[in-house]
C-alpha positions in Angstrom: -192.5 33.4 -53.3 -192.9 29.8 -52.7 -194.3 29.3 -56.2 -190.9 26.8 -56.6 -191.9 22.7 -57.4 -190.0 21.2 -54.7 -188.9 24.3 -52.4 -190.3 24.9 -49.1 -189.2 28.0 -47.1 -188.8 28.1 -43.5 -189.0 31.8 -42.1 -188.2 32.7 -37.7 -187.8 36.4 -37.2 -184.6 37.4 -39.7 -183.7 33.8 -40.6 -184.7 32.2 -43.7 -184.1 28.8 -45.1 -184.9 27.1 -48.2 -184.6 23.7 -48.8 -185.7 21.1 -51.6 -185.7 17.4 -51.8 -186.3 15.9 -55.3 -185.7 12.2 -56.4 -183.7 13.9 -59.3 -180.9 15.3 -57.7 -179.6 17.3 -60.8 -183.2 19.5 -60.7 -182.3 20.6 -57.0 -179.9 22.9 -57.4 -182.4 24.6 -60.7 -185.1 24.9 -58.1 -183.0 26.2 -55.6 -181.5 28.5 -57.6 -184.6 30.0 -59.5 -186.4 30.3 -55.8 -183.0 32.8 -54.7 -183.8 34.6 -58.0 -187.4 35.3 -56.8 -186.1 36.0 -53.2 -184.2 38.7 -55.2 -186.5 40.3 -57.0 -188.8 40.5 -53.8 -186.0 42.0 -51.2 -185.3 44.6 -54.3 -188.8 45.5 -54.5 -189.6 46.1 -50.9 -186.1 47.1 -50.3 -184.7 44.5 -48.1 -181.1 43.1 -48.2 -179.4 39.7 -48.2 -176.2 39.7 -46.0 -174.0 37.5 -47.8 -171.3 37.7 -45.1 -174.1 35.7 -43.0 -175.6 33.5 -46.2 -174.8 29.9 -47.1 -175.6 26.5 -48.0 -175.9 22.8 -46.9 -176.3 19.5 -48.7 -178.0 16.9 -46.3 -177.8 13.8 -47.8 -176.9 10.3 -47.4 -176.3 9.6 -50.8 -172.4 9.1 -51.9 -173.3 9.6 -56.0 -174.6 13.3 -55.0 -172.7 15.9 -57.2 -171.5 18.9 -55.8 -173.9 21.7 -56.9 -173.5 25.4 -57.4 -175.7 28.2 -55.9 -175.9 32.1 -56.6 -177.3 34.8 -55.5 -177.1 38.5 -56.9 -173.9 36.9 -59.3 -172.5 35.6 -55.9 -171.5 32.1 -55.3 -172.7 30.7 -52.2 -170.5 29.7 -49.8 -171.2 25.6 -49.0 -170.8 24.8 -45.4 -170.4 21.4 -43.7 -172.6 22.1 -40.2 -175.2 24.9 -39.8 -177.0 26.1 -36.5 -180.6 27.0 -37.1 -183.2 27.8 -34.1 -180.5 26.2 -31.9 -180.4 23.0 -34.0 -176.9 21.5 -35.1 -176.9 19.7 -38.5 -173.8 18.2 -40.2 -174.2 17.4 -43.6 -174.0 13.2 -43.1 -177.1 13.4 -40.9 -175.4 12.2 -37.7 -176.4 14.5 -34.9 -173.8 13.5 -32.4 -172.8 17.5 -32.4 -175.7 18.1 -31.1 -175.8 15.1 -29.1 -173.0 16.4 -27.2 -174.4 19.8 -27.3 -177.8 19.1 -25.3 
């Protein structure tokens, strides 16, 4: 599945993440997008399901010119979230870390 320019997948029991960093921020959310298409494909052939409920989407950047960008999945817009928890982790999207400062 990882056959995506840019996309690298991170995969821990039932969590998956993608991610992509590209110096052209308007191919990110192409890549992203064409990598959930091919996530897809493979959960409908070996007959796997995506919660939605439990799916979403950060942008981690530092950049104030970044465009808001649009992700689907099965004809479902992707909900954008400002913090996400992963392995325990707290990441807000300005890169600041005093959440999880605090938390530890």
């Amino acid at each position: 599945m990882n056959s995506h320019p840019g996309v690298q997948i991170l995969l821990y029991a039932d969590d998956l993440v993608l991610w992509c960093t590209d110096k052209d921020s308007e191919a990110i959310p192409y890549s992203i997008n064409a990598a959930l298409d091919t996530l897809r494909a493979w959960a409908n052939d070996n007959g796997m399901k995506v919660n939605l409920n439990k799916t979403t989407f950060q942008v981690l950047t530092l950049s104030t010119k970044f465009k808001d960008i649009e992700l689907i999945y099965e004809g479902e817009k992707l909900q954008r979230t400002q913090e996400a928890t992963y392995l325990g982790i707290v990441m807000d999207t300005g890169l600041r870390w005093d959440k999880q400062a605090r938390k530890l």
